[in-house]
N, C-alpha and C positions, 0 to 999 in steps of 0.2 A: 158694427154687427154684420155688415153684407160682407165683409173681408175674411172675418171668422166663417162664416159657410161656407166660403170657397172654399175657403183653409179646407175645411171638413168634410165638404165634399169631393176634391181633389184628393184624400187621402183614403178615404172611402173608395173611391174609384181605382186607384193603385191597389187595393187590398182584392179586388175580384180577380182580376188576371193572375196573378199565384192560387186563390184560392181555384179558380176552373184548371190550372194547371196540375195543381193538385187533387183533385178531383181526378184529371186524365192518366194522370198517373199511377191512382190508386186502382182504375175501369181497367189498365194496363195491364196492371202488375196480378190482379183476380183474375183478368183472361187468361194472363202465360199460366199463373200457377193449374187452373182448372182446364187446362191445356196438356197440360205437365201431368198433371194426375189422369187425367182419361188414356197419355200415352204411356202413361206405368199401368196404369192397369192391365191394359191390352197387352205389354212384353212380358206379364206375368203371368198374364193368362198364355201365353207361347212356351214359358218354361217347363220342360218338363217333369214330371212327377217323382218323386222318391219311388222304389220300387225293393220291396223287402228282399233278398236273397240268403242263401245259406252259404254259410262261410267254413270251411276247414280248413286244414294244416296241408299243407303240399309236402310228398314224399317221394322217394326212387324204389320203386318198389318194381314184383315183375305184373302183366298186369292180366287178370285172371275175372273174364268176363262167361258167364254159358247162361244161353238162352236155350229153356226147355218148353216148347211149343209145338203141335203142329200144325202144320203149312201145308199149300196147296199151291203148285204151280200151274201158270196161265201163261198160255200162247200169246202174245199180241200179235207178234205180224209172222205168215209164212212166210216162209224162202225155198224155193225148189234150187237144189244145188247141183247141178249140170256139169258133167267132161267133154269137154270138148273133143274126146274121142267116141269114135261108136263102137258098140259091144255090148255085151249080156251080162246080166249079173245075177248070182242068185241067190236063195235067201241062205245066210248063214248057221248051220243049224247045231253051232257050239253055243251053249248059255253062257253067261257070264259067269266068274269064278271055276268055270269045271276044269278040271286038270288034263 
């Protein structure tokens, strides 16, 4: 009878070291996946979005744009514009377009 527990207990004993092995490697293989998954989620949250556009037919056409608005022009920066000769000038007193 003492022969048979050893028996039994020596093969008992061989059975824990694969089962913690397996064990480590099921703790293994749940962290890389859940590893795996947090770093897919985050490259998909970087992806960027669909974005709807309008599509037509491209043509060679001539191309005929007019904007009817009006507008108001603004100075930003002066500029005094200087000759470097001296002399008098005076004002000119043809309008523009007169003949």
């Amino acid at each position: 009878m003492a022969v048979s527990s050893v028996v039994s207990n020596s093969i008992q004993r061989s059975a824990r070291p694969a089962k913690r092995a397996a064990r480590a490697w099921l703790r293994r293989a749940a962290i890389t996946a859940a590893g795996l998954a947090v770093a897919g989620t985050i490259a998909y949250g970087w992806l960027p979005r669909r974005v709807v556009v309008e599509v037509g037919a491209a043509r060679i056409a001539p191309l005929a744009v007019e904007v009817a608005e009006d507008g108001q022009t603004r100075v930003r920066d002066r500029f005094v514009v200087a000759a470097p000769i001296t002399g008098t000038l005076e004002r000119i007193a043809i309008e523009a377009g007169a003949p």
